[in-house]
DOMILUM-139859 format. One record per atom (N, C-alpha, C): residue number from 0; residue in one letter; atom name; x, y, z. Coordinates in Angstrom, 3 decimals. Example, Ala and Ser with C-alpha at 12.3 -4.5 7.8 and 13.67 -1.06 7.14 Angstrom:
2
@i: 0	aa: A	at: N	px: 13.190	py: -5.690	pz: 7.800
@i: 0	aa: A	at: CA	px: 12.300	py: -4.500	pz: 7.800
@i: 0	aa: A	at: C	px: 13.200	py: -3.300	pz: 7.800
@i: 1	aa: S	at: N	px: 12.850	py: -2.250	pz: 7.080
@i: 1	aa: S	at: CA	px: 13.670	py: -1.060	pz: 7.140
@i: 1	aa: S	at: C	px: 12.900	py: 0.030	pz: 7.870
% end
This chain:
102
@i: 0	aa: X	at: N	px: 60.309	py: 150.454	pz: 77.295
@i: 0	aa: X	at: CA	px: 59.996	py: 151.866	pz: 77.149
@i: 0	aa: X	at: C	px: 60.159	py: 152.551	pz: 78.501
@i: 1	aa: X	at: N	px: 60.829	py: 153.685	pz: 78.709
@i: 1	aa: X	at: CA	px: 60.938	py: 154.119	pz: 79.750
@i: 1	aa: X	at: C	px: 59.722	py: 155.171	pz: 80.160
@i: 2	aa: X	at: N	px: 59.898	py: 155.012	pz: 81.391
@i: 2	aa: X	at: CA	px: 58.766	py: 155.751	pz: 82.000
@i: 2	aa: X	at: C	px: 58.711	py: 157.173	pz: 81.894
@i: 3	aa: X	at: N	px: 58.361	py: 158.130	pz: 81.590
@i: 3	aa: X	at: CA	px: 58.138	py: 159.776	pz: 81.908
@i: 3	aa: X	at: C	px: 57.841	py: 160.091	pz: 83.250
@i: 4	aa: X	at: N	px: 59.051	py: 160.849	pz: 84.416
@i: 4	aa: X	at: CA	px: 58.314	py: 161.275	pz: 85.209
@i: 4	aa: X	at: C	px: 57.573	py: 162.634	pz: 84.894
@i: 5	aa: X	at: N	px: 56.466	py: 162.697	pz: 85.527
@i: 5	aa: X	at: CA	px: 55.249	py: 164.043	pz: 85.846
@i: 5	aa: X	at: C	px: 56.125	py: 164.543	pz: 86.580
@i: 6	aa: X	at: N	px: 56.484	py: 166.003	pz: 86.280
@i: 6	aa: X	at: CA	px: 57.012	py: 166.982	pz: 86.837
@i: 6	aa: X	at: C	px: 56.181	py: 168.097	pz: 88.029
@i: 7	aa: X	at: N	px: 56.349	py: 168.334	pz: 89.133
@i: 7	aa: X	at: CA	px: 55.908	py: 168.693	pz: 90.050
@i: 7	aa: X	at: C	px: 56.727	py: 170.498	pz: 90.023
@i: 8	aa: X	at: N	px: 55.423	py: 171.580	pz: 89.837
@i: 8	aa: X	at: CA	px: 55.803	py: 172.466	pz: 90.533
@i: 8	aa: X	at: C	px: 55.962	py: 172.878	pz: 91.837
@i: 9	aa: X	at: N	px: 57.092	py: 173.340	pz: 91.770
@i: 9	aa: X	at: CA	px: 57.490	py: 173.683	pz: 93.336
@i: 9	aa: X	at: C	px: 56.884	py: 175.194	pz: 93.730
@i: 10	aa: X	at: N	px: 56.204	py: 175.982	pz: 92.828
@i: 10	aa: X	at: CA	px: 55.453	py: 176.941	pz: 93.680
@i: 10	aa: X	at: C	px: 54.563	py: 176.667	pz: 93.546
@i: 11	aa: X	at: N	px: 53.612	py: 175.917	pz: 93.315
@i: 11	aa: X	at: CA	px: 52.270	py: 174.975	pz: 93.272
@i: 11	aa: X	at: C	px: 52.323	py: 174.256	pz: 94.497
@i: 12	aa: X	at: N	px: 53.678	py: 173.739	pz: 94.811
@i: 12	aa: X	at: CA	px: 53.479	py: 172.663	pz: 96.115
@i: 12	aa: X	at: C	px: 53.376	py: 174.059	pz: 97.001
@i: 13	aa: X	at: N	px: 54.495	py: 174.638	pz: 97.432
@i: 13	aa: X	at: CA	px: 54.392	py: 176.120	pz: 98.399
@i: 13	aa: X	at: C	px: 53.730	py: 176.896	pz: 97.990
@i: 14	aa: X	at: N	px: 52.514	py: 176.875	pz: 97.603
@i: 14	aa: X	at: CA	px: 51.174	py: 177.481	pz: 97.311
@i: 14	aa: X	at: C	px: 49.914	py: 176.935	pz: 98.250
@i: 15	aa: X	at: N	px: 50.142	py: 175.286	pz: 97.740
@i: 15	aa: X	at: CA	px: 49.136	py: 174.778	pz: 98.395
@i: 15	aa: X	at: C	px: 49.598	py: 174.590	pz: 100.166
@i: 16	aa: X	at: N	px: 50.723	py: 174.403	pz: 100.126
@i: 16	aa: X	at: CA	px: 51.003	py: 174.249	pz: 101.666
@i: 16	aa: X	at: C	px: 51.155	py: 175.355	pz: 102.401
@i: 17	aa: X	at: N	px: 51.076	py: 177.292	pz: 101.586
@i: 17	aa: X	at: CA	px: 50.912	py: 178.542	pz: 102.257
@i: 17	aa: X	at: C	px: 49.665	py: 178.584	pz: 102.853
@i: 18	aa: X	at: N	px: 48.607	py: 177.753	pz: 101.791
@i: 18	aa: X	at: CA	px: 47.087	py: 177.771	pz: 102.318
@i: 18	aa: X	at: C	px: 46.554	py: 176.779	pz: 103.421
@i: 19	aa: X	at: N	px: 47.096	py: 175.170	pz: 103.429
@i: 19	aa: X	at: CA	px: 46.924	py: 174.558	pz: 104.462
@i: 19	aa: X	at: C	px: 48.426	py: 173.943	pz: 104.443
@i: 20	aa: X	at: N	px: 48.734	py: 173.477	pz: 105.656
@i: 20	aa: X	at: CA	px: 49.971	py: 172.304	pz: 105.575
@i: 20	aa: X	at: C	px: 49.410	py: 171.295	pz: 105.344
@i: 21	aa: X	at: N	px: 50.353	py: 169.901	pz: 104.795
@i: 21	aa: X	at: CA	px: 49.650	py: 169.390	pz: 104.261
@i: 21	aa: X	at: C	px: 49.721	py: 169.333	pz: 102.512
@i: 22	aa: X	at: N	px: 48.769	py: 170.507	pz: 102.212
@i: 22	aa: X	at: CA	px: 48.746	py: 169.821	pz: 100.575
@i: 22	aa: X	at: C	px: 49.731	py: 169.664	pz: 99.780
@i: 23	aa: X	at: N	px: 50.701	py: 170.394	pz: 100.187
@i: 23	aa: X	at: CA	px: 51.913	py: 170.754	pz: 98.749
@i: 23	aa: X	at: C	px: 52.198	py: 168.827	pz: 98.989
@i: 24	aa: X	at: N	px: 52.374	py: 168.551	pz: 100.606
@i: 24	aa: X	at: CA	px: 52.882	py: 166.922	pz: 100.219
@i: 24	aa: X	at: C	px: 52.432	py: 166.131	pz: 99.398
@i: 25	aa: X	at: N	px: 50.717	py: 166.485	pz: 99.323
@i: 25	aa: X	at: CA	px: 49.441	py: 165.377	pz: 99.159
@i: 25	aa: X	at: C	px: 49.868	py: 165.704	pz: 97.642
@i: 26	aa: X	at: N	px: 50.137	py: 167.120	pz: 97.493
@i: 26	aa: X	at: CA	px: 50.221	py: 167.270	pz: 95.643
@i: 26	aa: X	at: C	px: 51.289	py: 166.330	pz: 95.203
@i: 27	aa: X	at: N	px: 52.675	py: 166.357	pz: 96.168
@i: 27	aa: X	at: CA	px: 53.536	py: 165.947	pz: 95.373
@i: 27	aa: X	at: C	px: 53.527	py: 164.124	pz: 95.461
@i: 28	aa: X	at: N	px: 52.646	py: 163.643	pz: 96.126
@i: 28	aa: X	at: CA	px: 52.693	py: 162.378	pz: 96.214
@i: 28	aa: X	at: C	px: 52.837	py: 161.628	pz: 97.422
@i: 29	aa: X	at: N	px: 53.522	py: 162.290	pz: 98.324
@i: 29	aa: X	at: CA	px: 53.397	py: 161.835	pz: 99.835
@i: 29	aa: X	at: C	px: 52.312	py: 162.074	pz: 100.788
@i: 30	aa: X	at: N	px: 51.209	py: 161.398	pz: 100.399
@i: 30	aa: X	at: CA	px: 49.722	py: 161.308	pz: 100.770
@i: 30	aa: X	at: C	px: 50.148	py: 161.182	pz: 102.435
@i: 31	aa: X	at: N	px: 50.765	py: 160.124	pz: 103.000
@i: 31	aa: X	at: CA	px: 50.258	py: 159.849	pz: 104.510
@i: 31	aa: X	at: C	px: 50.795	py: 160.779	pz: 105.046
@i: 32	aa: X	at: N	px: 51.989	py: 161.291	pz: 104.642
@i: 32	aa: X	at: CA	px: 52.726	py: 162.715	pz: 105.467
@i: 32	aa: X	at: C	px: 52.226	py: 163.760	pz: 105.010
@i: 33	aa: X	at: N	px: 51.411	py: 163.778	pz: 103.881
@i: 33	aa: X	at: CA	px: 50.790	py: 165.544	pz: 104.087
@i: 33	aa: X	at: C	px: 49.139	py: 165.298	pz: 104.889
@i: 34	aa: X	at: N	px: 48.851	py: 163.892	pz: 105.069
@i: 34	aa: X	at: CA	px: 47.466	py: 163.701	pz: 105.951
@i: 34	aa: X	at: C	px: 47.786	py: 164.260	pz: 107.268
@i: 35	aa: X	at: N	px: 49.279	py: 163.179	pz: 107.752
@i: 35	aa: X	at: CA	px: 49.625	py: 163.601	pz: 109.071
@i: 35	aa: X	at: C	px: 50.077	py: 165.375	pz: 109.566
@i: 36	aa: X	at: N	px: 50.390	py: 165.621	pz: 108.449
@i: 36	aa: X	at: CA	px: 50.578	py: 167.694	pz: 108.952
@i: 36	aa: X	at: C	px: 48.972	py: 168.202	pz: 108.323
@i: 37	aa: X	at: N	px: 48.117	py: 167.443	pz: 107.803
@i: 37	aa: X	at: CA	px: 46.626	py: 168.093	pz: 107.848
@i: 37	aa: X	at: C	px: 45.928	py: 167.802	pz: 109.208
@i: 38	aa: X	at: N	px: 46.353	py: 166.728	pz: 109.697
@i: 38	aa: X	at: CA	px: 45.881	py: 166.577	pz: 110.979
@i: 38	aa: X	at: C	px: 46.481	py: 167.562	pz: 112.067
@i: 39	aa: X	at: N	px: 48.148	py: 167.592	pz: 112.163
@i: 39	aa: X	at: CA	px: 48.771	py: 167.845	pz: 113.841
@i: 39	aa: X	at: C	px: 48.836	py: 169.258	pz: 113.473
@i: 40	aa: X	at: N	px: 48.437	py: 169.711	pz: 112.146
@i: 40	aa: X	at: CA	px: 48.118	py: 171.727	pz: 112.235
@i: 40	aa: X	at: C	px: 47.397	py: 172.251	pz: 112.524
@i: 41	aa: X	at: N	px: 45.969	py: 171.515	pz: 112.405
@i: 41	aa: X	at: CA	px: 44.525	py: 171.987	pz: 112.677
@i: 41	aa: X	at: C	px: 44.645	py: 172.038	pz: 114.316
@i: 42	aa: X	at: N	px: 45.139	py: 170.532	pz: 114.760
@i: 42	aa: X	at: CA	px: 44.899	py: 170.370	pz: 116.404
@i: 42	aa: X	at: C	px: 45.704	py: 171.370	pz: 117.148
@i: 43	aa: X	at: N	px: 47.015	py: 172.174	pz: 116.545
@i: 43	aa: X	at: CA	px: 47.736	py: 172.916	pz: 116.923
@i: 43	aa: X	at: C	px: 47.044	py: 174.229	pz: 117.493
@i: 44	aa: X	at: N	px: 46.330	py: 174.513	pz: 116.263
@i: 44	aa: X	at: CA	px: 45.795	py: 175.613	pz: 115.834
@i: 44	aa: X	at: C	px: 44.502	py: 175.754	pz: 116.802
@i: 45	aa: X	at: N	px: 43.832	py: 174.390	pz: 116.914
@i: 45	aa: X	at: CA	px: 42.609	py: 174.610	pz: 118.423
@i: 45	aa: X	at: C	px: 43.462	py: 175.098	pz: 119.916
@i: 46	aa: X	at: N	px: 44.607	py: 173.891	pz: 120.158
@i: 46	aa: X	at: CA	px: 44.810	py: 174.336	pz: 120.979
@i: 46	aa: X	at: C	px: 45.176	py: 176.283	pz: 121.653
@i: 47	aa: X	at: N	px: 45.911	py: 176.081	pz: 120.483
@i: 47	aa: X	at: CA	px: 46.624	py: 177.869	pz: 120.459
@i: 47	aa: X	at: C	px: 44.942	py: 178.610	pz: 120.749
@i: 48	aa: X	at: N	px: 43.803	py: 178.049	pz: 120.149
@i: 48	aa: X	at: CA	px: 42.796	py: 179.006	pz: 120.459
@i: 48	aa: X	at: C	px: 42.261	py: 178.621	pz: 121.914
@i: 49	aa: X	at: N	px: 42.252	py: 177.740	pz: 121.906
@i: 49	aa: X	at: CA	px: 41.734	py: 177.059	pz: 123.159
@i: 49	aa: X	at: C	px: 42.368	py: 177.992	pz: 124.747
@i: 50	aa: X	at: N	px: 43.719	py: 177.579	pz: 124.606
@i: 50	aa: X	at: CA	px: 45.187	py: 178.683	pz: 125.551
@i: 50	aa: X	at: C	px: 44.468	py: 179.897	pz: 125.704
@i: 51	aa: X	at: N	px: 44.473	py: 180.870	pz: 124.577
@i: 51	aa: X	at: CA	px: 44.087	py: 182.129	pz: 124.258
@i: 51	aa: X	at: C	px: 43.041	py: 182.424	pz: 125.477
@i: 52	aa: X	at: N	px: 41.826	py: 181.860	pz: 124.753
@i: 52	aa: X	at: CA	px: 40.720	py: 182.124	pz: 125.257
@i: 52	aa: X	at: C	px: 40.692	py: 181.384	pz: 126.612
@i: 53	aa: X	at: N	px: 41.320	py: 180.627	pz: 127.579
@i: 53	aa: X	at: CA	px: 41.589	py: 180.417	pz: 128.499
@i: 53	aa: X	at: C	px: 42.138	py: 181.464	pz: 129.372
@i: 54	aa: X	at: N	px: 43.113	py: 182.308	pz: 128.952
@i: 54	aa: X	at: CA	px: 43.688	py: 183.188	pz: 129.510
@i: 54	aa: X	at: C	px: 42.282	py: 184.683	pz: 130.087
@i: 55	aa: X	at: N	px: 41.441	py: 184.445	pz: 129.287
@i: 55	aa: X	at: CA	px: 40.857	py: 185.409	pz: 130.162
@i: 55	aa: X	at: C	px: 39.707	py: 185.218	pz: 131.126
@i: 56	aa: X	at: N	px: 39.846	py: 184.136	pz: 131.665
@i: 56	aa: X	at: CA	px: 38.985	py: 183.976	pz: 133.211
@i: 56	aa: X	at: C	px: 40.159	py: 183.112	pz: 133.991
@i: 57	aa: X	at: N	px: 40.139	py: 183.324	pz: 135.082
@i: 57	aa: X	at: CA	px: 40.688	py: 182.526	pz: 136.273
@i: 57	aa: X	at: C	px: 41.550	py: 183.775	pz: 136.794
@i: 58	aa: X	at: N	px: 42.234	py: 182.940	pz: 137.697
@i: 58	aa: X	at: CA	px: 43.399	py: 184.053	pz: 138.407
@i: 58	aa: X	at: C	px: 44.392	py: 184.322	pz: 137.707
@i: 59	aa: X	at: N	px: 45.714	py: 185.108	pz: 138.080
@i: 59	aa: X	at: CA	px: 46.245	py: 185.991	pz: 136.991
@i: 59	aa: X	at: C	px: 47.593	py: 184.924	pz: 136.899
@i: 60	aa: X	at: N	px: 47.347	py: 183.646	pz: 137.695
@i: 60	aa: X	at: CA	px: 48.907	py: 182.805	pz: 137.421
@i: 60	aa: X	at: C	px: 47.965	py: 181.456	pz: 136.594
@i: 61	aa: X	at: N	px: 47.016	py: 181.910	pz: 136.710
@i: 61	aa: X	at: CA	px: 46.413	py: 180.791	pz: 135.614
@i: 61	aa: X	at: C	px: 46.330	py: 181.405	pz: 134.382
@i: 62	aa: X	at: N	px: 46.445	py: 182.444	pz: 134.339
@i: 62	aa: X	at: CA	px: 46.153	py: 183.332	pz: 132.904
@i: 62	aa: X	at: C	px: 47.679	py: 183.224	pz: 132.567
@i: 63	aa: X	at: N	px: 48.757	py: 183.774	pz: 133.013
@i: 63	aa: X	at: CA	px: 50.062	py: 183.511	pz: 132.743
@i: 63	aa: X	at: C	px: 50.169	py: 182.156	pz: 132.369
@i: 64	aa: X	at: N	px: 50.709	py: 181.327	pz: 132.492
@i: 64	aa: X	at: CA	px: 50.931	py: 180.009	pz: 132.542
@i: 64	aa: X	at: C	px: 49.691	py: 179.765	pz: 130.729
@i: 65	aa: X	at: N	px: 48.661	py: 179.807	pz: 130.727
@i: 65	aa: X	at: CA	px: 48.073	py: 179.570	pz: 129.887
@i: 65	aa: X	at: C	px: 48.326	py: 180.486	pz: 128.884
@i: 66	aa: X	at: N	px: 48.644	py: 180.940	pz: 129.093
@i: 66	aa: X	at: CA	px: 49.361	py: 182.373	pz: 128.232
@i: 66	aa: X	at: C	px: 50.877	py: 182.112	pz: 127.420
@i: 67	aa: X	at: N	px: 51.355	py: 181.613	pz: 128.469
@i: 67	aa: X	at: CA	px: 52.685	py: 180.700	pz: 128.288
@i: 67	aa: X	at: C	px: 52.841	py: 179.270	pz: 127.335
@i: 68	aa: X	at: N	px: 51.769	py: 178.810	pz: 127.072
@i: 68	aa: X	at: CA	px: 51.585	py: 177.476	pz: 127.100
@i: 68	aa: X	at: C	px: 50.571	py: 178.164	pz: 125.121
@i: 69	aa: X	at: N	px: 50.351	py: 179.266	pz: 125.594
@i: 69	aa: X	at: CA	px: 49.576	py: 179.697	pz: 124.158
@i: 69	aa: X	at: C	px: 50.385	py: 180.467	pz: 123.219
@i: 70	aa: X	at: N	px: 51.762	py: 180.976	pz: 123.531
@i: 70	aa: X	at: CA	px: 52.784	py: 181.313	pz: 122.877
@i: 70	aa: X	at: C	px: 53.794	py: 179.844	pz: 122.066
@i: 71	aa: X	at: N	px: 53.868	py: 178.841	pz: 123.261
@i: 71	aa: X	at: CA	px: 54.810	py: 177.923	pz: 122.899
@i: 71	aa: X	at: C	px: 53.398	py: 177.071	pz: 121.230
@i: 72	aa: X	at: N	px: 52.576	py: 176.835	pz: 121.752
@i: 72	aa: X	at: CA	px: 51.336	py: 176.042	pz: 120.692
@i: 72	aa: X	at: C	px: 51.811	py: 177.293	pz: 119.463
@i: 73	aa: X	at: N	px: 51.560	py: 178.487	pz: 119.450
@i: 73	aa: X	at: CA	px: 51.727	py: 179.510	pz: 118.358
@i: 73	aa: X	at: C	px: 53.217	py: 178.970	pz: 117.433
@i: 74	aa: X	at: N	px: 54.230	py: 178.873	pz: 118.248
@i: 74	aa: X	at: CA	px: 55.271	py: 178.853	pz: 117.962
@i: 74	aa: X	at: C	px: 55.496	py: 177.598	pz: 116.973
@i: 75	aa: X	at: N	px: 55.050	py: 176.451	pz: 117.383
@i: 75	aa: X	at: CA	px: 54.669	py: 174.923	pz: 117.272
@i: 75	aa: X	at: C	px: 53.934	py: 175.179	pz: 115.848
@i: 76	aa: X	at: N	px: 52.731	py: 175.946	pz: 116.063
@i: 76	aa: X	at: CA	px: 52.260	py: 175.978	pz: 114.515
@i: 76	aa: X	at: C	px: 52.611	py: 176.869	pz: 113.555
@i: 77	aa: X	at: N	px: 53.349	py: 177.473	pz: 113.710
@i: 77	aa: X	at: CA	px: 54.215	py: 178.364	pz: 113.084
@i: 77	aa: X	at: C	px: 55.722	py: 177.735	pz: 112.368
@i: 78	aa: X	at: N	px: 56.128	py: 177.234	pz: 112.860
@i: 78	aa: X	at: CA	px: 57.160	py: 176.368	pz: 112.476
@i: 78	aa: X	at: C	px: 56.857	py: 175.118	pz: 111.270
@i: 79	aa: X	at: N	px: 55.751	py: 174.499	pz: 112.003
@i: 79	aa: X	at: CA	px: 55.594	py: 173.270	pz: 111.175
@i: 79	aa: X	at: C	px: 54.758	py: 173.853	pz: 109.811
@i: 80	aa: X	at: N	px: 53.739	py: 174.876	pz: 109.693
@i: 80	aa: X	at: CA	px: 53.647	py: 175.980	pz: 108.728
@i: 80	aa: X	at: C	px: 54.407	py: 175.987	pz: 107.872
@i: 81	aa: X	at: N	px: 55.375	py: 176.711	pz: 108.238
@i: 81	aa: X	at: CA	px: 56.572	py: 177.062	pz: 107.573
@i: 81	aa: X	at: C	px: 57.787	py: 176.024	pz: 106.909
@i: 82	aa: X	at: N	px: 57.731	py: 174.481	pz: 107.843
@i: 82	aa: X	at: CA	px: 58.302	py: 173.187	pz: 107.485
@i: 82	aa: X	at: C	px: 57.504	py: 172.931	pz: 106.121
@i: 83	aa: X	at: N	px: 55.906	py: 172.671	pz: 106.590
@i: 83	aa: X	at: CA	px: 55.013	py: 172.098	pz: 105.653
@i: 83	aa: X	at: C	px: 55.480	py: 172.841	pz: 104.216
@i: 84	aa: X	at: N	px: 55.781	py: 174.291	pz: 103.991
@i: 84	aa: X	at: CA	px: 56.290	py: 174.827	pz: 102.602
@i: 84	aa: X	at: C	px: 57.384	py: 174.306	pz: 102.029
@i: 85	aa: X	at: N	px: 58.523	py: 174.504	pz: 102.791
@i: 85	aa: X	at: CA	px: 59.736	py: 174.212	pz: 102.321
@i: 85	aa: X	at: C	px: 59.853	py: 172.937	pz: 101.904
@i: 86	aa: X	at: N	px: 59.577	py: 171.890	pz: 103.083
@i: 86	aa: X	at: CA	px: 59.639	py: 170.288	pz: 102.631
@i: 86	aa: X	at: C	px: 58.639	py: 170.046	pz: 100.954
@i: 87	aa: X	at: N	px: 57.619	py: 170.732	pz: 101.020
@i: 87	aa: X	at: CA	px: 57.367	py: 170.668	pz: 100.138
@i: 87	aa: X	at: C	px: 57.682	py: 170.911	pz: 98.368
@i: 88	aa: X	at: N	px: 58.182	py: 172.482	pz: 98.873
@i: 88	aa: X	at: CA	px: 59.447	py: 172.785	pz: 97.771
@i: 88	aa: X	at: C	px: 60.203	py: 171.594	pz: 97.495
@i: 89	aa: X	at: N	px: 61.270	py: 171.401	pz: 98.420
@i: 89	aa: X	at: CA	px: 62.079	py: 170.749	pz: 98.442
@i: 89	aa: X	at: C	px: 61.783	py: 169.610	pz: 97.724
@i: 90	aa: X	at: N	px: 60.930	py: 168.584	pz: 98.380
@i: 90	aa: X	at: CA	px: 60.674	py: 167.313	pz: 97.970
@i: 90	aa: X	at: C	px: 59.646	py: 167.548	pz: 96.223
@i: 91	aa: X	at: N	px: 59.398	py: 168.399	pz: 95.300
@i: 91	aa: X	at: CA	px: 59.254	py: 168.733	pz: 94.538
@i: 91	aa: X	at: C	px: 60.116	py: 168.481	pz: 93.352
@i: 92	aa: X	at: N	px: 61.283	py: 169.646	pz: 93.902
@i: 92	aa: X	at: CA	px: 62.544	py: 169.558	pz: 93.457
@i: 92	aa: X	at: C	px: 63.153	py: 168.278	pz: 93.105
@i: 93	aa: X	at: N	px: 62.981	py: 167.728	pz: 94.174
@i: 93	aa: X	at: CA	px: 63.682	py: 166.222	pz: 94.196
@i: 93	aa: X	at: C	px: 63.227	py: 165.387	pz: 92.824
@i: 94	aa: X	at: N	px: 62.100	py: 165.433	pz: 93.047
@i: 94	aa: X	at: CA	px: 60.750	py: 164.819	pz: 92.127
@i: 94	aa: X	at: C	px: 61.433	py: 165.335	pz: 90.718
@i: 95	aa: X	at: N	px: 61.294	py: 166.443	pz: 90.886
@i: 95	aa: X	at: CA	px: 61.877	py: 166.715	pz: 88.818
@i: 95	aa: X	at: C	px: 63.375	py: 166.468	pz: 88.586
@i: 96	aa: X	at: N	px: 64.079	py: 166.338	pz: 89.146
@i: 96	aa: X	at: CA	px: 65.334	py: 165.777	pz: 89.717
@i: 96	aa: X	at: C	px: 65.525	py: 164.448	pz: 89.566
@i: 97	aa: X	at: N	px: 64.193	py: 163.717	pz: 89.596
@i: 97	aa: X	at: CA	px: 64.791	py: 161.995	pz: 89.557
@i: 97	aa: X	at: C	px: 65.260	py: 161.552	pz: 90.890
@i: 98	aa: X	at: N	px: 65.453	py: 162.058	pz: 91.751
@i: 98	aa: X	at: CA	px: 66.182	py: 162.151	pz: 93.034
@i: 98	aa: X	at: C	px: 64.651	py: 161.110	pz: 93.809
@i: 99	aa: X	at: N	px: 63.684	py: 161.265	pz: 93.935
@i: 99	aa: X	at: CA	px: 62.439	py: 160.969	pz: 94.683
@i: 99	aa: X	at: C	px: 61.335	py: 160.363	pz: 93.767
@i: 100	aa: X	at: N	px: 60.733	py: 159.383	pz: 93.619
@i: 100	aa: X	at: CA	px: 59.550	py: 158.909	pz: 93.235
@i: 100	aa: X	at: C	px: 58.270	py: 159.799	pz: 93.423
@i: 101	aa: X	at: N	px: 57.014	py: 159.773	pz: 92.695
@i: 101	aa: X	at: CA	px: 56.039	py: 160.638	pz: 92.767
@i: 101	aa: X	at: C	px: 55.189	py: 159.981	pz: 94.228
% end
């Protein structure tokens, strides 16, 4: 008897991964890689606050530089954000496709 795959929505996965990165993977079945972008988004996301709020005490090339360093972290979690959706789409797709295991 052949197996039925469970079909995975793909705006369900880029739903859950608009709200955290992370879930759309965990939905679609790739538990350790949507753990690992629940982990390296959050830490992103301290640092970027961490930078920020650094920038307003010290001297004004320590505020630059930390300033600098709080644009590139923004950028960093912004991207992988935006990875965390698509891969998720994507690897969805795959999933109802037959292309990928759940």
């Amino acid at each position: 008897m052949a197996e039925s795959i469970q079909k995975k929505s793909s705006g369900l996965a880029i739903l859950l991964s608009l709200f955290w990165c992370g879930l759309g993977q965990v939905y679609n079945g790739k538990i350790v890689w949507g753990l690992i972008l629940m982990v390296i988004y959050p830490l992103c996301i301290i640092l970027l606050v961490v930078c920020i709020l650094g920038v307003i005490g010290g001297t004004e090339e320590e505020a630059a530089a930390k300033g600098l360093i709080a644009v590139i972290f923004g950028i960093i979690t912004l991207i992988l954000w935006v990875y965390g959706m698509i891969n998720a789409y994507e690897v969805a797709e795959k999933i109802n496709k037959g292309e990928l295991e759940p």
